[in-house]
C-alpha positions in Angstrom: 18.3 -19.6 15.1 19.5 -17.9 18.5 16.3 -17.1 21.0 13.7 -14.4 20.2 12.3 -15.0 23.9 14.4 -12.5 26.0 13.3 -11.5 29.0 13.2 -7.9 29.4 13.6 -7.3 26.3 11.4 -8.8 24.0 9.0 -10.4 26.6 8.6 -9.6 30.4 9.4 -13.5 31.9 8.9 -17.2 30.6 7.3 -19.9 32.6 6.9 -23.1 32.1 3.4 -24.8 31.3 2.1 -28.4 32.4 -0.5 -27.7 29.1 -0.9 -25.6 26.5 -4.1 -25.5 24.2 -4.5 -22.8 21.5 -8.4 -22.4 21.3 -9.8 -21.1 17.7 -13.2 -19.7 17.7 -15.4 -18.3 20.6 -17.9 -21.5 21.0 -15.5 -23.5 21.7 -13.4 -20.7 24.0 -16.7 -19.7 26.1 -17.3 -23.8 27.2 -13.6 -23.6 28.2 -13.8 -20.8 30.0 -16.9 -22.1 31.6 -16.0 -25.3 32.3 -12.9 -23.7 34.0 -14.2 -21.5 36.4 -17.1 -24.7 37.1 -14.3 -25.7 39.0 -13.2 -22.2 40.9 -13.1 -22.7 44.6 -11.0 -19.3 45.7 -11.3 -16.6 43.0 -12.4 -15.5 39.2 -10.3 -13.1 37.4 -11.4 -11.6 34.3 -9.7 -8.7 32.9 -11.1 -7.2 29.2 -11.5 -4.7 26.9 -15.0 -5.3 27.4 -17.7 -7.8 29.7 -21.2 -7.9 29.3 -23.1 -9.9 31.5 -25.7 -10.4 28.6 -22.9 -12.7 26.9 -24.2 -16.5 26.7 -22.0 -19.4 26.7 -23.5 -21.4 24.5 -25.8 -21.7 21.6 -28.2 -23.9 21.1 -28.1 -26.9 22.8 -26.9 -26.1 26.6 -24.4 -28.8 28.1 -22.8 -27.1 30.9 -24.3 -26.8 34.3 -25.6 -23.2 35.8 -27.1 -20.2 34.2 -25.9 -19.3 30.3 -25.1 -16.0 30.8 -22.4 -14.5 32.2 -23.9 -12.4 34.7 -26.0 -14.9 36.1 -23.8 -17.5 36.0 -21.3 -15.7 38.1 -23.8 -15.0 41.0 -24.5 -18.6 40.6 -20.8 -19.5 41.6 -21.2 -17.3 44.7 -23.7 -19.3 46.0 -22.4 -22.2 45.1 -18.9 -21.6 46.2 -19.0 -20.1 49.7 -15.4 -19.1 49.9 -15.3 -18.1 46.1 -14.5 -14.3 45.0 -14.7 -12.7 41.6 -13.0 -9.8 40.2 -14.0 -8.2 37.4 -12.0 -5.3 35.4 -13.3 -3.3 32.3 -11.3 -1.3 30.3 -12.9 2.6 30.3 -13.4 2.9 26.7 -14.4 6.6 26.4 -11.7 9.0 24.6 -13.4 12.0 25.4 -17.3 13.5 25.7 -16.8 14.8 22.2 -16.7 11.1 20.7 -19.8 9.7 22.5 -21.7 7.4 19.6 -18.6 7.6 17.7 -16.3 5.8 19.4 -16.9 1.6 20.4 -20.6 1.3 22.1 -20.3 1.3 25.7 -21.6 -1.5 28.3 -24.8 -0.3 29.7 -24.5 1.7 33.1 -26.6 -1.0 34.8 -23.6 -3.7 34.3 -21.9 -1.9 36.8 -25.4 -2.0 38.9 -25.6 -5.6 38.5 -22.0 -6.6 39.9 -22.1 -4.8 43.1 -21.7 -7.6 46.4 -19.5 -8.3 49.2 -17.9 -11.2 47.2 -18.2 -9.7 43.5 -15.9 -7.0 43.0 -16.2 -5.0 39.6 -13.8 -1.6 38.5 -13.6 0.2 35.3 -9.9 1.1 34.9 -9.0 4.1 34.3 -5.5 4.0 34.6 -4.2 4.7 31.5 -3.6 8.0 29.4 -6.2 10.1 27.8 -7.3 8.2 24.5 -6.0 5.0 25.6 -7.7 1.8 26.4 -6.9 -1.1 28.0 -7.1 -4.2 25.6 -5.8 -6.9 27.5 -8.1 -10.1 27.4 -7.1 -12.6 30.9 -9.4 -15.1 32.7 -7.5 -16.7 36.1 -9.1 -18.9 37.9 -7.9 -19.9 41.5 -4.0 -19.7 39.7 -4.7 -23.0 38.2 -5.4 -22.1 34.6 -5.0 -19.2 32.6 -6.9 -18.1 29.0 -5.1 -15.4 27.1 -5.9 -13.8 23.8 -7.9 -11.9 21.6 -11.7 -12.9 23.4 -13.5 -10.9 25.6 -16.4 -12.6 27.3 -18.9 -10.1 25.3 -21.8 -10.3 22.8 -21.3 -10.1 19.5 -18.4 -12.9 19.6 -19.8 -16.2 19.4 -19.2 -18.1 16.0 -18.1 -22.0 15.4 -14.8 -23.0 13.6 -17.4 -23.7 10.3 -18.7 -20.2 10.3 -21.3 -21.3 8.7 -23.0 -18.5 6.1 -26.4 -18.7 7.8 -26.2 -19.7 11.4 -28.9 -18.5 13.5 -26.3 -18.6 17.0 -25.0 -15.6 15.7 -27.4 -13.4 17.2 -27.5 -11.4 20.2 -29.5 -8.5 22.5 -32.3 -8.9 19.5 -30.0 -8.0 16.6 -27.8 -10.7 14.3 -24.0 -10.2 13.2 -21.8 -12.0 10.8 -19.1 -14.8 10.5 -16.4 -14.0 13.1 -12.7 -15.4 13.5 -11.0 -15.6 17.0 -8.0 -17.0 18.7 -6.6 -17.5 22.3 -4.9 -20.0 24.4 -5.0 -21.9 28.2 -1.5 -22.4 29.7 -1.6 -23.9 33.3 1.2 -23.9 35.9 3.8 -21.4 36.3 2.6 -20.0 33.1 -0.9 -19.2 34.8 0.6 -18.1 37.9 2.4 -15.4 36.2 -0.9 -14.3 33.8 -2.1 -14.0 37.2 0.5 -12.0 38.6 -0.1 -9.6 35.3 -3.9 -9.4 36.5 -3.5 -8.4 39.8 -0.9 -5.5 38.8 -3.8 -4.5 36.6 -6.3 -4.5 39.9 -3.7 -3.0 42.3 -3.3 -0.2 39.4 -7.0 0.3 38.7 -8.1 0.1 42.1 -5.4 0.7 44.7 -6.1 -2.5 46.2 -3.3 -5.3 46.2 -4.7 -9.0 45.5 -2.3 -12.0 47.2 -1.9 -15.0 45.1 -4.0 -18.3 45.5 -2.4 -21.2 46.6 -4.8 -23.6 45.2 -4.2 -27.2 45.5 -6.7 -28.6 43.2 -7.0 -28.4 38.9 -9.1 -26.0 36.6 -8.2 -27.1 33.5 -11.2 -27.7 31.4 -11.6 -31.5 31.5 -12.7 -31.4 27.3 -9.7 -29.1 26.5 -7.1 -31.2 24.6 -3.6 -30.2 25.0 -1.7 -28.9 22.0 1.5 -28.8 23.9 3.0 -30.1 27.1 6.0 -29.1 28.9 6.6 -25.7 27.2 8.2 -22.4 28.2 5.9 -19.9 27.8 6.8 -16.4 27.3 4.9 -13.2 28.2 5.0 -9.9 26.2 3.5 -6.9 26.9 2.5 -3.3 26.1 1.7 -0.5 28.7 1.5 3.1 28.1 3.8 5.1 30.0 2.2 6.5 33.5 3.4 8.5 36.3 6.1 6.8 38.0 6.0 4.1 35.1 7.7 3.7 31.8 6.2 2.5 28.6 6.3 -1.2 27.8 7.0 -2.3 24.6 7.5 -5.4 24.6 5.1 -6.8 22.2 7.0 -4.4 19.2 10.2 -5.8 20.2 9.2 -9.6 19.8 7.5 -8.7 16.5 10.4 -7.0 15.1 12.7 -9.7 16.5 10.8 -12.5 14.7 10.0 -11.3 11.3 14.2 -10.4 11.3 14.7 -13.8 12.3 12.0 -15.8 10.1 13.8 -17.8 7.5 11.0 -19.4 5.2 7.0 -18.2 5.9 6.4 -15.1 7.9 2.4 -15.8 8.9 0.4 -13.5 10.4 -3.4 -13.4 10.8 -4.6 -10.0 12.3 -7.8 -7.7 12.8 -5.4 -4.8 11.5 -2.4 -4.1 9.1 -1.4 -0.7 10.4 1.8 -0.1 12.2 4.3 1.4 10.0 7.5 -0.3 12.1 6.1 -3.9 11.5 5.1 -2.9 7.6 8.6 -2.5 6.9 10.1 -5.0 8.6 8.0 -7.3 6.3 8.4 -5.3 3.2 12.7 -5.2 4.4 12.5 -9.2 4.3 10.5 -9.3 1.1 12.9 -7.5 -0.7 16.2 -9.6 0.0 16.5 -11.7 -3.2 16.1 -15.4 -0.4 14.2 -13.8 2.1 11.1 -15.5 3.9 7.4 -15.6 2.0 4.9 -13.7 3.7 1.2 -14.7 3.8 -1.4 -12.4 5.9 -5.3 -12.5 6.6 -6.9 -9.9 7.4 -11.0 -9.3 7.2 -12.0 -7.9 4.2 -12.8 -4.9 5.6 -13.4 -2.5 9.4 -16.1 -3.1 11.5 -17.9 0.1 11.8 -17.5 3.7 10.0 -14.6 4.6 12.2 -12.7 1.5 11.7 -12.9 1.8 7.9 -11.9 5.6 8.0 -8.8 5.0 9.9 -7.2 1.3 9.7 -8.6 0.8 6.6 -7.0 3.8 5.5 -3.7 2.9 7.2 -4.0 -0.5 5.5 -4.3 0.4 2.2 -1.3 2.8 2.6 1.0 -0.4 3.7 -0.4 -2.8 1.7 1.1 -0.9 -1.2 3.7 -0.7 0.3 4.4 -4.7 0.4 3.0 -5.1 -2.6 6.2 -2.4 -4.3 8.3 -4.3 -2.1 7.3 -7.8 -3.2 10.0 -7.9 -6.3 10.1 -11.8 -5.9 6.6 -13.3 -5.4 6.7 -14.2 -2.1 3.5 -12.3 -0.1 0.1 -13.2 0.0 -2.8 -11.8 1.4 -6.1 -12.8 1.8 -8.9 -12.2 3.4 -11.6 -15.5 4.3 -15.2 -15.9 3.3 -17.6 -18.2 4.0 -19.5 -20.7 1.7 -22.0 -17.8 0.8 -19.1 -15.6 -0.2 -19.7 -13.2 3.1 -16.4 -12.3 4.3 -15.5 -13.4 7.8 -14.4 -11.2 10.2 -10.5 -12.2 11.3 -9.9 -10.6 14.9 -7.3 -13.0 16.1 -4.0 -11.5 16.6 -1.5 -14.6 15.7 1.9 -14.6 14.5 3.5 -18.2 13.5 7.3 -17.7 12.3 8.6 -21.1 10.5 8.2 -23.8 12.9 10.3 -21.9 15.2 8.0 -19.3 17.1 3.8 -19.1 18.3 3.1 -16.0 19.5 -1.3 -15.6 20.2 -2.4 -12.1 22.2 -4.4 -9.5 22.2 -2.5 -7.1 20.5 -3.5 -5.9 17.0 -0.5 -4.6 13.9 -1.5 -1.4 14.7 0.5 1.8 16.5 -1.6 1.5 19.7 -0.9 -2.1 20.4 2.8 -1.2 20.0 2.7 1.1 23.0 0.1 3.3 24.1 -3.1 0.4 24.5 -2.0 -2.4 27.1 -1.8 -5.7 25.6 -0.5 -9.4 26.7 0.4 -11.9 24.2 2.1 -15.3 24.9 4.5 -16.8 22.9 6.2 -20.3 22.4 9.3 -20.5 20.7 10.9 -24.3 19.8 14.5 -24.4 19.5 16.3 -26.4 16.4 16.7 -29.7 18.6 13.2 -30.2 20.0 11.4 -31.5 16.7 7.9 -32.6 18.3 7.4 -28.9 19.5 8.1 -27.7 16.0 6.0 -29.8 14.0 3.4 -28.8 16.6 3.7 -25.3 16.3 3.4 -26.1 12.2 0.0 -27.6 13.0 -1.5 -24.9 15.0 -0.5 -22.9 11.5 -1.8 -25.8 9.2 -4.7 -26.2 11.5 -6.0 -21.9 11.1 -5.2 -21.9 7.1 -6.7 -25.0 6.9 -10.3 -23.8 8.4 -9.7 -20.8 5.9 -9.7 -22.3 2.9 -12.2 -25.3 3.7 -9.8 -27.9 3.6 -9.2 -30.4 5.7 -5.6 -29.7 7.5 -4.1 -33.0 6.0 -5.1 -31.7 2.5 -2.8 -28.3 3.3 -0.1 -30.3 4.4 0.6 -32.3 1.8 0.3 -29.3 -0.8 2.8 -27.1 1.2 5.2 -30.3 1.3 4.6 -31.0 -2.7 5.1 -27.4 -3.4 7.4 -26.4 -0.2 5.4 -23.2 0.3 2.9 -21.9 2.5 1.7 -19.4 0.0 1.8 -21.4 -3.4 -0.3 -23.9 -1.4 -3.0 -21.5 -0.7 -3.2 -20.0 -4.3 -3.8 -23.9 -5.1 -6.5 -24.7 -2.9 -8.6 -21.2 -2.5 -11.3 -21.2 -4.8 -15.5 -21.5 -4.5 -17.3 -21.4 -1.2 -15.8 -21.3 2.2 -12.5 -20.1 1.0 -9.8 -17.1 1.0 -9.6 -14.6 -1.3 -7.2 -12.6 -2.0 -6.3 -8.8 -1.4 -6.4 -7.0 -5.2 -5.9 -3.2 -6.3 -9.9 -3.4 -7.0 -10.2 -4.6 -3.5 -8.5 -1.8 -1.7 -9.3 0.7 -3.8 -10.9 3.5 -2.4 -10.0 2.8 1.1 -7.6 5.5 1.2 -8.2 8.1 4.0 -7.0 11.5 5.2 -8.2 9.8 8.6 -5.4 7.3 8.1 -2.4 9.9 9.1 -4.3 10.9 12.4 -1.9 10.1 15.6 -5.0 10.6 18.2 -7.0 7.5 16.6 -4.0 5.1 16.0 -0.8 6.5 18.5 2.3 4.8 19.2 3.1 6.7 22.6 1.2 9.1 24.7 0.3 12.4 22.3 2.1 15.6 23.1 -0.4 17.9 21.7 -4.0 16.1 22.8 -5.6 19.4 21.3 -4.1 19.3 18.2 -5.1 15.5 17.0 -8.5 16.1 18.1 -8.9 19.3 16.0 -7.6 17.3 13.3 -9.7 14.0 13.8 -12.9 16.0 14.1 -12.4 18.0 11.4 -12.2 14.6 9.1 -15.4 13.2 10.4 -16.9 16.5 9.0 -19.6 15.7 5.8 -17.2 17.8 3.2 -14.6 15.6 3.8 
């Protein structure tokens, strides 16, 4: 298989990392993260869709030194680190006035309050097209080590690998929330360095301010953090929206459509949405060729909120069916995971696995905005024929999320995809009662069609050209009669 890693064209650089870990599920990611910055001596770089300072790292029994909560803990560094800065960047989430308590809840005003010092410097960035957001999710600290993926450091995120149907840790600001699926990764060396790099163009964008690099001499990685893979390329892809003086970067579309043409056997994806029409047929393109590559998906059973379900889960339904026409040969799945009560958990992970040939973990969702008019980074590892350790571990970080979907132990997956040499025919064999996935029906979907679906102001792939237009439109489908 030639190389899907092309700088410029489907990713913005490689660099090579001492350690890579892929991280499943935002317990364990918050003590990383922790534990990482613990050990900051220059600065703290957190870039995100969203930070709250409420956000506690860890539930239940506290292990980690310093205060719990974000906000707090931070301050704590200051005075515990004399020469330590922190810089803090928050995506402006507001679309316009008109969509106030429509649109994602917004951090309260007094976060911004809160992080005002000499050494904690905190922006709201609103560097981006009208309607845009930034979605990028980075954590640098002191250039040493790097966390990338599909976390914020937020409430409402927390949830163990067991996701457990009852579990009282899943509660925050004095209301509970459900199961929850997430996935990121650490990289360290000149992988980290360049996540940096990515972070400060963000600053130096938002803010006007340029940040120089650290040249720390000590190590951040979290001393608990296990490895997955050493001595890896690591490439970088990216989306940004086109802004004065800058062209759009669509990087992120590019590897996608690169590595589903090139996938051979199993195309899997797990994703918080199944909504860009480019990516859709690529998969449904590959299903149809008579030996093309199976194709198993998870999604969460359904949106988040009212406006989630109006639009993605409208999209969704639309290419579903479309997969499903295309499937002439058997070979798609898609499921969606539940815990041992039967509630479903919701999947926001963005990961792509292609064979045992390509990782890619990121922010950015199979939706049009991800593709270009959102920012987003993912990082991506990509083993070539010869190296055959890298390969089988890229297979286990696969193994390793289906595995905690069904409720199997990984071993138990891996012997029923090498009996039945099939990703997918070893999931219809293990899913059944408790913690478990199910899979995606015509009863499931039905009704999730939406006129909301077709809207290009809620779910664009570029910068609108008629602003007015879309918003006429998406107003008039939030209206009662419709």
């Amino acid at each position: 298989m030639s190389a899907l890693l092309i700088p410029g064209q489907t990713c913005w650089r490689i660099a090579r990392a001492d350690r890579f870990a892929c991280i499943v599920d935002a317990a364990d990611y918050f003590k990383h993260v922790k534990t990482a910055m613990l050990r900051a001596r220059h600065r703290i770089t957190l870039i995100g869709w969203d930070l709250d300072a409420r956000m506690t790292f860890e539930r239940g029994e506290k292990t980690l030194p310093g205060p719990n909560q974000l906000g707090a803990f931070l301050y704590w560094m200051l005075w515990k680190r004399p020469n330590l800065e922190v810089y803090l960047l928050k995506s402006n989430l507001r679309l316009l006035p008109a969509f106030d308590g429509i649109w994602f809840g917004l951090t309260p005003v007094s976060f911004v309050n809160q992080f005002s010092s000499k050494r904690m410097h905190f922006a709201i960035d609103g560097a981006r097209p009208m309607g845009a957001v930034h979605h990028q999710k980075i954590a640098v600290i002191d250039d040493s080590v790097a966390f990338c993926g599909g976390l914020d450091l937020t409430v409402d995120r927390w949830d163990t690998s067991a996701h457990e149907h009852d579990n009282r840790g899943r509660r925050t600001v004095g209301r509970s929330y459900g199961p929850r699926h997430e996935v990121a990764a650490a990289v360290d060396g000149e992988a980290a360095c360049a996540l940096s790099e990515q972070a400060r163009e963000r600053w130096e964008t938002a803010t006007g301010l340029p940040l120089p690099p650290v040249d720390a001499k000590h190590e951040a990685w979290p001393s608990k953090l296990e490895p997955t893979m050493r001595d890896v390329d690591v490439g970088i892809a990216r989306t940004l929206p086109q802004l004065e003086g800058r062209d759009e970067v669509r990087e992120v579309e590019a590897l996608n459509l690169a590595a589903i043409a090139a996938a051979r056997h199993t195309i899997y994806l797990e994703n918080q949405y199944l909504a860009a029409p480019r990516v859709a047929d690529a998969l449904a393109s590959r299903l149809a060729e008579s030996d093309g590559p199976e194709v198993v998906i998870v999604l969460p059973r359904r949106g988040s909120n009212r406006l989630e379900r109006e639009t993605m889960d409208g999209a969704r339904h639309r290419l579903i069916h479309l997969l499903w026409e295309a499937d002439e040969h058997g070979r798609l799945g898609i499921y969606y995971p539940v815990t041992d009560g039967g509630t479903p958990i919701y999947v926001h992970s963005k990961v792509m696995v292609i064979d045992d040939h390509l990782l890619r973990i990121g922010s950015s969702n199979l939706n049009n905005r991800s593709m270009g008019f959102d920012s987003e980074c993912d990082i991506a590892i990509e083993a070539h024929s010869q190296n055959n350790g890298l390969r089988r571990q890229i297979t286990a970080v696969r193994d390793q999320l289906v595995s905690e979907h069904l409720g199997v132990p990984a071993d138990e997956l891996e012997k029923a995809v090498a009996r039945s040499h099939s990703l997918r025919e070893a999931v219809e064999k293990l899913h059944g009662d408790g913690k478990t996935l199910r899979p995606f029906t015509e009863q499931t979907v039905s009704g999730e069609a939406s006129p909301l679906a077709e809207n290009d102001l809620m779910d664009p792939d570029h910068v609108p050209r008629s602003l007015t237009h879309s918003v006429q439109r998406f107003i008039a489908g939030l209206r009662p009669d419709r």
